[in-house]
C-alpha angles and dihedrals in degrees: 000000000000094000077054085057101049095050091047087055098053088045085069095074089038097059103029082057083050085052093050095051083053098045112132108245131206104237097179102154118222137216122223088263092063089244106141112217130166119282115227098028088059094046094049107017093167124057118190118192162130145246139194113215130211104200123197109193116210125233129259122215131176116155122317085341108103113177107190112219113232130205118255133177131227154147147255134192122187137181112209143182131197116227087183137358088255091043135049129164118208136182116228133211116197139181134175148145109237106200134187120181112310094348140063146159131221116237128189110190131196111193133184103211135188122211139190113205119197087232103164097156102079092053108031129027089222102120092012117206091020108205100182120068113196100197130179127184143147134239142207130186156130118279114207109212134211122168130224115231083328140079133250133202104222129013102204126054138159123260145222130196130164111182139178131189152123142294123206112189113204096183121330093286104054129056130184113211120200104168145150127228133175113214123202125189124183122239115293087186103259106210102255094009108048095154089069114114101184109236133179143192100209128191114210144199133174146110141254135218121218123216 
């Protein structure tokens, strides 16, 4: 038991010098004036990319109406800057052809989101060099409306977005980008069926160049 005791004690240096090597560091850069800012926001402040988009329309029920949502596929582009390395604002280009059924209507969407990334990185050296970048953020835009073989009331409606996704960083200047959104559009006034405010789950993939 003694002997136990021996060995466990001289375990002690042993592990406190292995928490050291795991300690969580501050990494904040600083300019010659002293002045600490954030690392890779201030390395590549703008961000340029695109997206293809897997939208699942929702369906639409009143009464003894059912309209079936369909998949449709479409595209974003999106020009961004980082006002941190935590905090970045884009703005988002979006068209689609939302379809139900036998009739659908073409949207092209502009957005102004604003996006969190889980950048740790560049405050602690806890995961350095972090390669995957979890992110969250909201939209909000105009939606410009055409319909397909069918009339709509207004060409022109507000809309909503919230997305989350993933960042994969392969070197500082290129980004992957696998992500989710949900899109909601109020209601153009679809003919027959003027109470529909088109809505979609997307899934998203892209990438993203740093400049």
């Amino acid at each position: 038991m003694k002997k136990l005791f021996v060995c466990l004690f001289c375990l002690v240096p042993m592990m406190a010098n292995a928490a050291v090597t795991y300690r969580v560091q501050k990494t904040w850069s600083t300019d010659e004036d002293g002045v600490k800012h954030d690392g890779f926001a201030s390395k590549h402040r703008f961000y340029a990319g695109g997206m293809y988009d897997f939208s699942m329309w929702q369906n639409y029920t009143a009464g003894d109406m059912t309209a079936d949502g369909q998949n449709t596929s479409g595209f974003d582009v999106m020009l961004g800057v980082r006002l941190f390395d935590t905090f970045r604002i884009e703005a988002d280009y979006f068209n689609a052809r939302a379809k139900w059924n036998d009739f659908a209507i073409n949207t092209n969407t502009a957005f102004l989101n604003a996006i969190v990334d889980a950048r740790i990185d560049g405050l602690y050296r806890m995961f350095y060099p972090q390669k995957l970048i979890p992110y969250i953020g909201a939209g909000v835009g105009a939606t410009w409306v055409s319909g397909d073989n069918i009339n709509v009331a207004s060409d022109t409606v507000a809309s909503f977005a919230v997305l989350a996704g993933l960042g994969v960083e392969l070197g500082e200047r290129f980004t992957l980008d696998i992500g989710y959104r949900y899109v909601y559009m109020l209601k153009p006034g679809i003919e027959g069926i003027a109470d529909l405010a088109p809505n979609a789950n997307q899934l998203r993939i892209g990438a993203r160049v740093n400049f």
